[in-house]
C-alpha positions as CSV (number, residue, x, y, z in Angstrom):
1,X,-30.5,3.5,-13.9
2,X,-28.8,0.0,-12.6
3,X,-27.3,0.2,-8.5
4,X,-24.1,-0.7,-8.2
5,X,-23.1,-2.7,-5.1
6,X,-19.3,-2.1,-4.3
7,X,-18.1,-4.2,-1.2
8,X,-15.2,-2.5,1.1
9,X,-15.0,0.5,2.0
10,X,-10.9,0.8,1.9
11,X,-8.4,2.5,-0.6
12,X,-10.0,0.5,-3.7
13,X,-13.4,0.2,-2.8
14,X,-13.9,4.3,-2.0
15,X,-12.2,5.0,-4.9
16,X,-14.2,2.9,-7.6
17,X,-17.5,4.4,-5.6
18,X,-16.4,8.0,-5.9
19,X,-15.5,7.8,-9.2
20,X,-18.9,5.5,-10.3
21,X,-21.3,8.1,-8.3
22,X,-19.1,11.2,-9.6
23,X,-20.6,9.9,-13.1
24,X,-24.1,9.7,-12.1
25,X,-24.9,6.5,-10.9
26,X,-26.0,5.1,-7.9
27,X,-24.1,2.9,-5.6
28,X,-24.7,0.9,-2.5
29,X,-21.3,1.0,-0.7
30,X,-21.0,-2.1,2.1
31,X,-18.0,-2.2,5.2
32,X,-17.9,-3.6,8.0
33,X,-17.4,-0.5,9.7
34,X,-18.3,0.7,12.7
35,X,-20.2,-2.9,13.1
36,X,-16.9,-4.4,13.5
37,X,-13.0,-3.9,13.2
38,X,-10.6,-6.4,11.8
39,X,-6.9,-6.7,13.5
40,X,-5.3,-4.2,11.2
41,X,-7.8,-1.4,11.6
42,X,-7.5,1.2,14.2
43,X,-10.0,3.8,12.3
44,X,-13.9,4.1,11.9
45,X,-13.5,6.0,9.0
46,X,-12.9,4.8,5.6
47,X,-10.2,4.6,3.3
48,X,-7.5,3.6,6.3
49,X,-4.5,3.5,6.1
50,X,-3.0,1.0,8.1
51,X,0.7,0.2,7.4
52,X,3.4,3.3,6.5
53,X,1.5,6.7,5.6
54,X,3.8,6.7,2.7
55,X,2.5,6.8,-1.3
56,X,5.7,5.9,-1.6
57,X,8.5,8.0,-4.2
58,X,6.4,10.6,-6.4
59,X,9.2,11.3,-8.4
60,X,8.2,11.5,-12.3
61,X,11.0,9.5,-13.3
62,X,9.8,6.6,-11.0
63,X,7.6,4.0,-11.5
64,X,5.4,4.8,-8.8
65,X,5.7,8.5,-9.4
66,X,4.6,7.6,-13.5
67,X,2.0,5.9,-11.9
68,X,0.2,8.4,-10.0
69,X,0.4,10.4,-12.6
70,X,-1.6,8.3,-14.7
71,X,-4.4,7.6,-12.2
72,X,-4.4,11.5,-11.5
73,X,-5.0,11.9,-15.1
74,X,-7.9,9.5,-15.1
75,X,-9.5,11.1,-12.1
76,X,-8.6,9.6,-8.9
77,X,-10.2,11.2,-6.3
78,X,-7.9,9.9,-3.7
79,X,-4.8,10.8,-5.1
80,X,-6.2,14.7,-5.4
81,X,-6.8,13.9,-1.5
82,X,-3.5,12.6,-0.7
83,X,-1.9,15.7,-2.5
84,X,-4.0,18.2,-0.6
85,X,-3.3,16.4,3.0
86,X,0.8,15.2,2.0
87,X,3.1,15.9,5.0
88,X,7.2,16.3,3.8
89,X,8.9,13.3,3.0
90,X,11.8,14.3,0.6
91,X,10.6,12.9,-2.7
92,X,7.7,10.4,-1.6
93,X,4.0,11.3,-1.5
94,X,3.6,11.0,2.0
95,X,0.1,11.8,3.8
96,X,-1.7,12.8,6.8
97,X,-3.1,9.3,7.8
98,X,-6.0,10.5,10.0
99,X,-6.8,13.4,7.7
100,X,-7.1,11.4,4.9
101,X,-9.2,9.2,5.8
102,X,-11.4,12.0,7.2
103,X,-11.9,13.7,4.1
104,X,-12.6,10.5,2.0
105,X,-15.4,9.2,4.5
106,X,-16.3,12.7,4.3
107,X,-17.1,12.7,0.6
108,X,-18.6,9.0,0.9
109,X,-21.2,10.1,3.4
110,X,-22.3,13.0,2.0
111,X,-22.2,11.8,-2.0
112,X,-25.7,12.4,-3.1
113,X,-25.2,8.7,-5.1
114,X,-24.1,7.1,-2.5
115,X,-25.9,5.0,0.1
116,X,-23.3,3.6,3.4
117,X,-24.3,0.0,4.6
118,X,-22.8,-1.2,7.8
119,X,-22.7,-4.4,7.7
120,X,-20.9,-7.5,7.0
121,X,-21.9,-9.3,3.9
122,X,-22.1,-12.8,3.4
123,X,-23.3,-13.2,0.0
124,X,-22.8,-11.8,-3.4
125,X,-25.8,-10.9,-5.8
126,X,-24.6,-12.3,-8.6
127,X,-27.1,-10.3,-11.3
128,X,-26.4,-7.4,-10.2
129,X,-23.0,-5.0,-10.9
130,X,-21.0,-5.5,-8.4
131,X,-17.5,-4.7,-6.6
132,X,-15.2,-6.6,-4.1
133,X,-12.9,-4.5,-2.6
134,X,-12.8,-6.1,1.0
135,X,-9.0,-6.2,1.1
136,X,-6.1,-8.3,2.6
137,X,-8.2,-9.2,6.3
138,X,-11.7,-10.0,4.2
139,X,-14.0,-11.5,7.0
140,X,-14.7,-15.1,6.8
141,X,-18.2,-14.6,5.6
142,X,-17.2,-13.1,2.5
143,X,-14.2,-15.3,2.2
144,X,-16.7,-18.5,1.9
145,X,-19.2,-16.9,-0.2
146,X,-15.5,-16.3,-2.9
147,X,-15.1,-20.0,-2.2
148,X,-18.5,-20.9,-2.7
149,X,-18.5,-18.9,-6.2
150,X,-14.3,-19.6,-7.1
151,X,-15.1,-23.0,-6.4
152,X,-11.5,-23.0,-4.3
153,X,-9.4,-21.1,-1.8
154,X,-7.7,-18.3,-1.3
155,X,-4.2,-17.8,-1.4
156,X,-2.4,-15.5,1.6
157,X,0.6,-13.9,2.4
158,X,2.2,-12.5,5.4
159,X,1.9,-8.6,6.3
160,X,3.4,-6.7,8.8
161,X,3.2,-3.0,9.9
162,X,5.9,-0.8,11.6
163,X,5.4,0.7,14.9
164,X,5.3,4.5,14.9
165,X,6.8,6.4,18.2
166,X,5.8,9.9,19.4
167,X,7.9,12.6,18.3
168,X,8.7,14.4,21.8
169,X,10.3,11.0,23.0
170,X,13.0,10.7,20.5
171,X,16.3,12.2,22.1
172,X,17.5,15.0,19.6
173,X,20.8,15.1,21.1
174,X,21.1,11.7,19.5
175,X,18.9,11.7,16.6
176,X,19.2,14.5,13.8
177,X,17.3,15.6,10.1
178,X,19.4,14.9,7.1
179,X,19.1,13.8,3.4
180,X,21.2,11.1,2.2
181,X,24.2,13.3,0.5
182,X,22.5,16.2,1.7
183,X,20.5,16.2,-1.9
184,X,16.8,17.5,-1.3
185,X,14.8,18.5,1.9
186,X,16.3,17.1,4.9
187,X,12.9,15.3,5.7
188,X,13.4,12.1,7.8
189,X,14.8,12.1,11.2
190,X,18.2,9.6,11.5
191,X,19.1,7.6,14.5
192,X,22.9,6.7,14.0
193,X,24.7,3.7,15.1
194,X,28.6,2.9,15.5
195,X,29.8,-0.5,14.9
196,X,29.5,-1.9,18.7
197,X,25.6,-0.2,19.0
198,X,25.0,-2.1,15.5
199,X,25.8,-5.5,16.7
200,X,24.7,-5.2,20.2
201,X,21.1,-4.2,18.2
202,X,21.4,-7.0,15.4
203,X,21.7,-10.2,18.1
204,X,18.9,-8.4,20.3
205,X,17.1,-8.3,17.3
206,X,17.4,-11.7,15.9
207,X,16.9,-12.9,19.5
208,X,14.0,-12.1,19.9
209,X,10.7,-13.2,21.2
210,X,8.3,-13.1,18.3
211,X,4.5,-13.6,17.9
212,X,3.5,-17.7,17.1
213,X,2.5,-17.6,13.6
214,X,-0.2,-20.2,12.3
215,X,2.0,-23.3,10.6
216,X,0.5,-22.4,7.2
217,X,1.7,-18.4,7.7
218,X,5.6,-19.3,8.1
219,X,6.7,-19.7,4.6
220,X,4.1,-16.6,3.1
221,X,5.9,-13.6,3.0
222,X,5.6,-10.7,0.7
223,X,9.5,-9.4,0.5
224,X,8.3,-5.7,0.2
225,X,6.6,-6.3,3.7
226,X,9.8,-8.0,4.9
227,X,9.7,-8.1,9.2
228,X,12.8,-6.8,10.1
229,X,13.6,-9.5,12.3
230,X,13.6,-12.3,9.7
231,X,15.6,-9.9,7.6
232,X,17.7,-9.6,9.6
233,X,18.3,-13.5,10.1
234,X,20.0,-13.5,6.4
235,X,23.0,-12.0,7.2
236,X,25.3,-9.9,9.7
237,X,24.8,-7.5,7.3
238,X,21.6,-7.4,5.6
239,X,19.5,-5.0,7.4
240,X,22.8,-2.5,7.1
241,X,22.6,-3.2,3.4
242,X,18.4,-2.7,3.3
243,X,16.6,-0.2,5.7
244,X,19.5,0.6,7.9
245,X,22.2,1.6,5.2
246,X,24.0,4.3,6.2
247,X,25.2,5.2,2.6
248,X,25.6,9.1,2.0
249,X,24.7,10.4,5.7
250,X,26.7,12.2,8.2
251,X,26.4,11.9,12.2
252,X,26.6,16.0,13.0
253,X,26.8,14.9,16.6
254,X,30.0,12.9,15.8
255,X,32.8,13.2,13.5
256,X,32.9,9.1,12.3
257,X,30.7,8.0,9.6
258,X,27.3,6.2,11.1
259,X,27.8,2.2,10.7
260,X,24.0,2.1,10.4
261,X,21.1,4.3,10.2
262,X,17.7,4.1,11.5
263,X,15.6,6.4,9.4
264,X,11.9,7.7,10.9
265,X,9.3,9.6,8.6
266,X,6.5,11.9,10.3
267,X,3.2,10.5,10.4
268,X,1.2,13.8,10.4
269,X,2.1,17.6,9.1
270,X,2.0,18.6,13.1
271,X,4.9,16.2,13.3
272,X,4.3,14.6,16.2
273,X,4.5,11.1,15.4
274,X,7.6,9.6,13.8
275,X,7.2,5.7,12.2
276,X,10.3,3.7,12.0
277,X,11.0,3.1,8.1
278,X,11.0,-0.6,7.3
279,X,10.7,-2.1,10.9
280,X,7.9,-3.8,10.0
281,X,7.7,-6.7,12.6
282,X,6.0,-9.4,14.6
283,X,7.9,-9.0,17.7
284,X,5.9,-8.8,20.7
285,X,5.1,-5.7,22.5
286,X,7.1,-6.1,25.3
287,X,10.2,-7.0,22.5
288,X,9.4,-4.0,20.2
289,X,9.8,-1.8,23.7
290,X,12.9,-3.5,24.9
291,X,15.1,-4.5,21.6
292,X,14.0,-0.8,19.3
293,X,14.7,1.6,22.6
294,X,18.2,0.1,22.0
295,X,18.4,2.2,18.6
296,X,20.3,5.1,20.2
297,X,18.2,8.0,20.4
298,X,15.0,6.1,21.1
299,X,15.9,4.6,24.6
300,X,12.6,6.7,25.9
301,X,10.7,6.1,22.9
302,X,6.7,5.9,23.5
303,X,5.2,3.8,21.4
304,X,2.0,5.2,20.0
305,X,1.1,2.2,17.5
306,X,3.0,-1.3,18.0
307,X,4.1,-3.3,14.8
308,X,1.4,-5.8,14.0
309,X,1.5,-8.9,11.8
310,X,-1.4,-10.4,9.8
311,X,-2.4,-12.8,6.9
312,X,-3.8,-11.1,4.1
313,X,-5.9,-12.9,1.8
314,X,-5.7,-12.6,-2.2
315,X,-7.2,-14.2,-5.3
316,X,-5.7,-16.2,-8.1
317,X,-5.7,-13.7,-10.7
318,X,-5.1,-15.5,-13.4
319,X,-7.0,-18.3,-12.4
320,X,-10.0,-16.7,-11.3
321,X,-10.1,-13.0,-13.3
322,X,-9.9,-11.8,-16.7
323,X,-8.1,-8.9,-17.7
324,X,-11.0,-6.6,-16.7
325,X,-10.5,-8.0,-13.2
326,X,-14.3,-9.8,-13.5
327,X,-14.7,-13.2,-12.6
328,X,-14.3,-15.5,-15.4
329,X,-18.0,-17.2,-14.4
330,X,-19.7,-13.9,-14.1
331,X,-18.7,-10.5,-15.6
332,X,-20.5,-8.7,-13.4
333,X,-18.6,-8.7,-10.5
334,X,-15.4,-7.1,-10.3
335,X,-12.6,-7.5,-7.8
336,X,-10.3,-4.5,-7.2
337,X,-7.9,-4.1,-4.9
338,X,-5.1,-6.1,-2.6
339,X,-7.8,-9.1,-2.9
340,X,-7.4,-8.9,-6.5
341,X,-3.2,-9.6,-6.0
342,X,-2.6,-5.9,-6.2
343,X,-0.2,-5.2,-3.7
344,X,0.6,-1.5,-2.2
345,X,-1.6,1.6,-1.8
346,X,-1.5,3.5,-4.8
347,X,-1.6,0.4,-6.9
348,X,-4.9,-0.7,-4.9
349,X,-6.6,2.9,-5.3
350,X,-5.6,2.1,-9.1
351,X,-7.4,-0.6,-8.9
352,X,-10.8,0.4,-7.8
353,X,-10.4,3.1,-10.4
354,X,-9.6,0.7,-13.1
355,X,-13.0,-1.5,-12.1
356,X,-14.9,1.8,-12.2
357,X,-14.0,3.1,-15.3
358,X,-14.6,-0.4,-17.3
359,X,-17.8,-0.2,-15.4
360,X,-19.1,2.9,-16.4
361,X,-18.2,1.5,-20.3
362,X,-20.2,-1.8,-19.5
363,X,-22.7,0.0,-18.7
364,X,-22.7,2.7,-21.6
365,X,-22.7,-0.1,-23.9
366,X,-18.7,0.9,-24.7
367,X,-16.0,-1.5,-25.4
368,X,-14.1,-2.3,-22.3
369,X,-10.9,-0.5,-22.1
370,X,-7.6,-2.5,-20.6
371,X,-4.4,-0.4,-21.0
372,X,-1.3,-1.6,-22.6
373,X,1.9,-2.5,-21.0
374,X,3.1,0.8,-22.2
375,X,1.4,2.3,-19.0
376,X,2.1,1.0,-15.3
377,X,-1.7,0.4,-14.9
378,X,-1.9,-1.5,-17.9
379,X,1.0,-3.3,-17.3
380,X,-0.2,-4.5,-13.6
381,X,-2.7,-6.4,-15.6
382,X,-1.0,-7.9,-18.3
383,X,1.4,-9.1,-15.4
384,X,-1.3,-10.4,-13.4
385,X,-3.5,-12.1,-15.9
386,X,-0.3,-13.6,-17.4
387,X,1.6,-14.6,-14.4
388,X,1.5,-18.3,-13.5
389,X,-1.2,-19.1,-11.6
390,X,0.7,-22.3,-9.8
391,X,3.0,-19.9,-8.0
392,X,1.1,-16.4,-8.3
393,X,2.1,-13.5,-6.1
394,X,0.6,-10.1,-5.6
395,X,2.7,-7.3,-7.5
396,X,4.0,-3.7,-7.1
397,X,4.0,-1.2,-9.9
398,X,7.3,-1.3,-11.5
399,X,9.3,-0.7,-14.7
400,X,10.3,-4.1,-15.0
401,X,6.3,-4.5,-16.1
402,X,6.3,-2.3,-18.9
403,X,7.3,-3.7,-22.2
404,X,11.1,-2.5,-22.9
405,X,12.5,0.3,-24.7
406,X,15.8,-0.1,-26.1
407,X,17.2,2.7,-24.4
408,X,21.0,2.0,-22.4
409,X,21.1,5.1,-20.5
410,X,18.7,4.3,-17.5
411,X,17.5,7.8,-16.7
412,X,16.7,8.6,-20.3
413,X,15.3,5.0,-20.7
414,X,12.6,6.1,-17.2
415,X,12.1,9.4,-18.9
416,X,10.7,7.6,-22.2
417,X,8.8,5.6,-20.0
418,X,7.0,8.5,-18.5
419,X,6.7,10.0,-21.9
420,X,5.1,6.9,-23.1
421,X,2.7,5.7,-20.5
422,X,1.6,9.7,-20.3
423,X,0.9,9.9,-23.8
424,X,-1.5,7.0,-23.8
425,X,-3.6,8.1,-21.0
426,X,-3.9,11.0,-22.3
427,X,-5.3,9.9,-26.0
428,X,-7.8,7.6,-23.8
429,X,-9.0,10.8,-22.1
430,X,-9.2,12.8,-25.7
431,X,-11.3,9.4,-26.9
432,X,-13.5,10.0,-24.0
C-alpha cells in the first residue's frame, strides 16, 4: 500500500493525516516539533493554535457556521475535537487552546498508521504522495526547496496575534458580562469607556512605540488580521466603529451609555485567561503593558501572552495549484492549508481534509472530487484557482463566494444557502 508523506504537523496537516490513516493507509507525518519552534509557536504539541482560540461564529445561518457543517459531515476529526473541548463564547465555536491540541497530538501519536518525524525537511520527494501543510512561518529550508520546484517566490502577508491577560487581574468593579442587546448568553467580559477614557486611549494608542518591521512587510497586511494600532490610524473613529463598538451594550456600573467597548473572550473552560478581541498588535511589550492597562478595568492586567507580529508565507494559487490544490508540474504533491492562500482556522482544517479526501480517490483509482460553489468549500476553490494571480490574496470562507441565489430577504437568502451547500455534501457522502 503507497506511504503518504504529509509535511506540518498544524491544523491542516493533522487533519489530512487523521483522516488518510483513519482510511487505512499509512502516513509519515514530518514537523518541526520539538526539534525547533518558530516565532508563533508557544506549544510542543500539534495542531496549535496560535492566534484567537475562536472557530469563529458557528451559527447555521453563517458562513462559517455552513462551513463547519460541511467539513463535520465529511469527517473532520478536528472539528469533532473542537466541539468536545468548546469553552462559551455566545454563538462562536470557541475552544480550549491547550486541550485541543492535547487531544489531537494525542490521536497523532498513538494512530496505529501513523509514524511522527521530528525533523525539519528540506526537500520534497517528488514520486511519492505527498502533503505540505507547513503553514504561514514555513522554515526556510522548505521555503527554497517550494522555490526550487515553483520556480519563484513566495508571496507574504502580515499576521498579528492578540495578547491574552489572566482573568484574576481584570478589575470587576470596572469590567462586567453582557451580550450585545442582552440577546444570547452573556459570554464575553466588557471593559467600558466614556468619551474622555476613549480619546485619552486612541492618541496613546496611535502613539505608540511599535516593533520595526522589515521594508518589504509594511505594505502586506491581511485586513482580517488588522493590528489595532494601524487601525486605529484611519480615523478618530474607526476602532469605535470595528472592535470597540459599543452598539447594544449597557455599563451596569453606570447609568450613561459606554462610548466604546473593549470586549475579552475566555481562553480556557476554567476561565482563567481572558484575550482581548481584535487587539491584534505589534506594539512592543513594554507598550502593550503601558497603553492596554489604560482600558479601564485592566490597569493591573497580567499579561500571560503578549501580541506578536509575523510574516506568513503563502503560494500563488492560481499560479502554482490546480483546483485539487496539486502542483501544476507534479500531481502528487498537494498543498493544504494557510500556505495554500487559505486563510483562518477552520478554513485551513478544511483544507487538509479537502487534500485527503482527493487523495484517498487518487489513489482508489476514483475521479477526483472538487465541490461546486454551491458549498463554502467548494467555493474557496473556485475563488482561489480563479482569482488573479497578479494581485492574489489568501481568503476567508464567506457567502460572497458561493454563486448567488436570487433571494432579497437576506436571512431567507443564508438559509437557502445552508440548505444548498448541505444537500450537496450530503449526496457526495451517499455516492460514497
Amino acid at each position: 500500500m503507497s506511504k503518504i508523506n504529509v509535511i506540518g504537523g498544524g491544523l491542516a496537516g493533522s487533519e489530512c493525516a487523521l483522516y488518510l490513516a483513519n482510511h487505512g493507509y499509512k502516513v509519515d507525518l514530518f514537523d518541526i516539533k520539538k526539534e525547533k519552534m518558530t516565532p508563533a509557536h508557544h506549544s510542543t504539541d500539534f495542531a496549535e493554535i496560535v492566534c484567537s482560540n475562536s472557530f469563529k461564529s458557528d451559527d447555521e445561518n453563517t458562513a462559517s457556521g455552513v462551513f463547519k457543517r460541511e467539513l463535520t459531515l465529511l469527517g473532520s476529526e478536528l472539528l469533532k475535537t473542537a466541539y468536545t473541548v468548546s469553552v462559551p463564547a455566545g454563538q462562536a465555536l470557541a475552544v480550549d487552546r491547550d486541550e485541543f491540541s492535547r487531544i489531537i497530538t494525542d490521536k497523532l501519536k498513538n494512530h496505529e498508521n501513523i509514524t511522527i518525524h521530528c525533523e525539519d525537511v528540506g526537500e520534497i520527494d517528488m514520486d511519492a504522495v505527498t502533503v505540505i501543510a507547513t503553514g504561514p512561518l514555513t522554515t526556510p529550508k522548505m521555503c527554497d526547496a517550494l522555490k526550487n520546484v515553483l520556480g519563484e517566490d513566495f508571496l507574504y502577508f502580515y499576521d498579528a496575534a492578540a495578547p491574552i491577560v489572566s482573568a484574576e487581574s481584570i478589575d470587576m468593579d470596572k469590567a462586567f458580562f453582557c451580550s450585545r442587546y442582552d440577546k444570547g448568553d452573556a459570554d464575553y467580559l466588557n471593559c467600558a469607556m466614556d468619551k474622555e477614557e476613549y480619546l485619552r486611549f486612541y492618541q496613546e494608542l496611535i502613539n505608540a512605540e511599535t516593533v520595526e518591521l522589515h521594508e518589504f512587510e509594511k505594505n502586506n497586511i491581511f485586513e482580517s488580521c488588522m493590528p489595532i494600532e494601524i487601525m486605529a490610524k484611519r480615523g478618530t473613529d474607526a476602532i469605535r466603529f470595528g472592535p470597540l463598538k459599543p452598539v447594544g451594550i449597557k455599563n451596569p456600573h453606570k447609568d450613561d451609555r459606554p462610548y466604546a467597548v473593549v470586549q475579552l473572550r475566555k481562553e480556557n473552560n476554567f476561565a482563567t485567561m481572558y484575550n482581548l478581541v481584535g487587539f491584534q498588535t505589534n506594539l512592543t511589550f513594554p507598550e502593550q503593558r503601558r497603553v492596554f492597562r489604560l482600558i479601564p478595568g485592566l490597569e493591573n492586567a497580567e499579561f500571560l501572552r503578549y501580541g506578536v507580529m509575523h510574516t506568513n508565507n503563502y503560494i500563488n494559487f492560481p499560479k502554482c495549484l490546480d483546483k485539487y490544490s496539486r502542483l501544476k508540474n507534479n500531481e502528487k504533491v498537494f498543498i493544504a492549508g494557510q500556505l495554500s492562500g487559505v486563510e483562518g482556522y477552520v478554513e485551513s482544517i478544511g483544507s487538509g481534509l479537502y487534500c485527503a479526501i482527493n487523495i484517498v480517490r487518487m489513489l482508489e483509482n476514483k475521479e477526483l472530487i472538487c465541490f461546486s460553489a454551491d458549498t463554502i468549500l467548494g467555493g474557496l476553490y473556485n475563488y482561489l484557482i480563479n482569482a488573479s494571480p497578479v494581485n492574489f490574496q489568501p481568503i476567508n470562507a464567506n457567502f460572497g463566494i458561493l454563486n448567488p441565489i436570487d433571494e432579497r430577504d437576506k436571512q431567507q437568502r443564508y438559509i437557502k444557502y445552508r440548505l444548498r451547500a448541505l444537500a450537496e455534501i450530503n449526496e457526495f457522502r451517499q455516492k460514497e
